[in-house]
C-alpha positions as CSV (number, residue, x, y, z in Angstrom):
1,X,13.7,92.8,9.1
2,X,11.4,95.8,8.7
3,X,12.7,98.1,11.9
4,X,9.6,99.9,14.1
5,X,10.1,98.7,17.5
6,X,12.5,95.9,18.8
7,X,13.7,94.5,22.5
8,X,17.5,94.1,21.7
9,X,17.6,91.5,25.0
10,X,14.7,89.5,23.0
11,X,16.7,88.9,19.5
12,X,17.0,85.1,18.5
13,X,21.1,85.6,17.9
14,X,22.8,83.1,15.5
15,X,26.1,81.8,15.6
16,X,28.9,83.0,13.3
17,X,32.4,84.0,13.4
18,X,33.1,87.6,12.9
19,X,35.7,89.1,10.9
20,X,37.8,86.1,11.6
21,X,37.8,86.2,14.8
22,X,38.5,83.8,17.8
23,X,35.2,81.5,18.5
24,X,31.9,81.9,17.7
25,X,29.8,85.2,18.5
26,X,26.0,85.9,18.7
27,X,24.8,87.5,16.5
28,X,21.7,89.4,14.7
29,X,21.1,92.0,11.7
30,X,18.5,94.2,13.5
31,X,17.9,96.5,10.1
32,X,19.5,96.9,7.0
33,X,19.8,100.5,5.4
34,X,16.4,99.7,3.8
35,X,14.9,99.7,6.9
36,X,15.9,103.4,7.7
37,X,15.2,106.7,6.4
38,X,18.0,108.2,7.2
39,X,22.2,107.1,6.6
40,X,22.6,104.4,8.4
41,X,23.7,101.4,6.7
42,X,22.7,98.4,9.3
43,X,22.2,98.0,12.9
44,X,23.4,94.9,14.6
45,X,23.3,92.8,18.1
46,X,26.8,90.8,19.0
47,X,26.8,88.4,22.3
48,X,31.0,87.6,22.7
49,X,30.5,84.6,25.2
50,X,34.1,84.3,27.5
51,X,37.0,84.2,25.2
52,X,35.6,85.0,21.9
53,X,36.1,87.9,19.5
54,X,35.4,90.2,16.9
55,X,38.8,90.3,14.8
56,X,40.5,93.4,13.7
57,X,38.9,95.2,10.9
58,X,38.6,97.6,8.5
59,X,35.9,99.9,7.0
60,X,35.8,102.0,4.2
61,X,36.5,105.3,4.4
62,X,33.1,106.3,3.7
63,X,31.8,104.2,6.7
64,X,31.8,105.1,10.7
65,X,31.0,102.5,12.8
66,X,29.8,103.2,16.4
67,X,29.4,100.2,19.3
68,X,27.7,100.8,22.5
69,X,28.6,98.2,25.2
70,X,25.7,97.0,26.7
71,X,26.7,94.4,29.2
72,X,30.0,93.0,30.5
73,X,33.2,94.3,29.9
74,X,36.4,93.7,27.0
75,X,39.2,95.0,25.5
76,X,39.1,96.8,22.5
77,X,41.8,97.7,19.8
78,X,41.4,100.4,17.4
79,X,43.9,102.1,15.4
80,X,46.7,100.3,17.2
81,X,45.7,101.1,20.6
82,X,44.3,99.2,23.6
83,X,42.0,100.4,26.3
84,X,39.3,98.6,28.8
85,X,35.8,99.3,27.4
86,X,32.9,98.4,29.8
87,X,28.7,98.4,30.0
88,X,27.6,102.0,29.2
89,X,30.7,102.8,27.0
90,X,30.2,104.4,23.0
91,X,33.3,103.9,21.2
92,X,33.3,105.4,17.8
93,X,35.4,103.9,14.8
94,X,36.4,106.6,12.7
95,X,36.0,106.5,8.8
96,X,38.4,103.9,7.5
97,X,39.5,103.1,10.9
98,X,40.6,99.4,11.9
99,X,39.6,98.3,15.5
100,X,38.7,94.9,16.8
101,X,36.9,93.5,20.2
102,X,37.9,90.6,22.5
103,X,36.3,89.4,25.5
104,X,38.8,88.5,28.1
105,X,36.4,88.3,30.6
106,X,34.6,85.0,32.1
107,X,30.7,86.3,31.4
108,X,29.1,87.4,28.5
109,X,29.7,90.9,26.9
110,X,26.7,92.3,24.5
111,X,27.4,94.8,22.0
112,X,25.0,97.5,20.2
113,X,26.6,98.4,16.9
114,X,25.3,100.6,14.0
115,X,27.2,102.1,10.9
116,X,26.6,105.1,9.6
117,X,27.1,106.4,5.8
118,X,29.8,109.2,5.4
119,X,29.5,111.8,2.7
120,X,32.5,112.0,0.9
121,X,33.2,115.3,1.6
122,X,33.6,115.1,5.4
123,X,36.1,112.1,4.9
124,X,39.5,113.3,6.5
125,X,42.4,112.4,3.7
């Protein structure tokens, strides 16, 4: 999808199971890397209907991974710590860092997510 301008609310969202996760998520690619000038390496849309997640994962270490909580609410684990994240909250996965997303909730919780490329030399050891 070429990326200029796009209504994140207005996305047709398939149905897929993410990172082996519990139940099936919405989901849709807005861009690819190709898409961009600069180093971001996708942008993506994730509905989590009541009960479904996005199973813990890991990136690489030259990969940060941010997700902005657009509506509802959940509980997210990263690096082996829980905590409440809610609409309005950025959470930022660190290089390397595993986290996952469930949504305990009963209504829908929309997630804003894009992954950024990390030179090399700013990767912690």
């Amino acid at each position: 999808m070429e990326l200029d301008r796009v209504n994140l609310h207005a996305l047709a969202l398939s149905r897929t199971v993410a990172h082996h996760g519990v139940g099936e998520i919405g989901f849709c690619r807005v861009a690819e890397r190709e898409a961009m000038a600069g180093a971001c390496n996708f942008i993506d849309v994730a509905l989590l209907p009541p009960g479904a997640s996005i199973g813990r994962h890991r990136h690489a270490d030259d990969e940060e991974e941010v997700y902005v909580v657009m509506k509802g609410s959940g509980r997210m684990w990263r690096d082996g710590e829980e905590f409440e994240v809610r609409e309005g909250d950025l959470i930022r996965n660190r290089p390397g860092g595993a986290h996952g997303l469930v949504n305990h909730t009963d209504a829908d919780l929309m997630i804003f997510v894009f992954e950024l490329a990390v030179p090399a030399r700013a990767v912690a050891p």
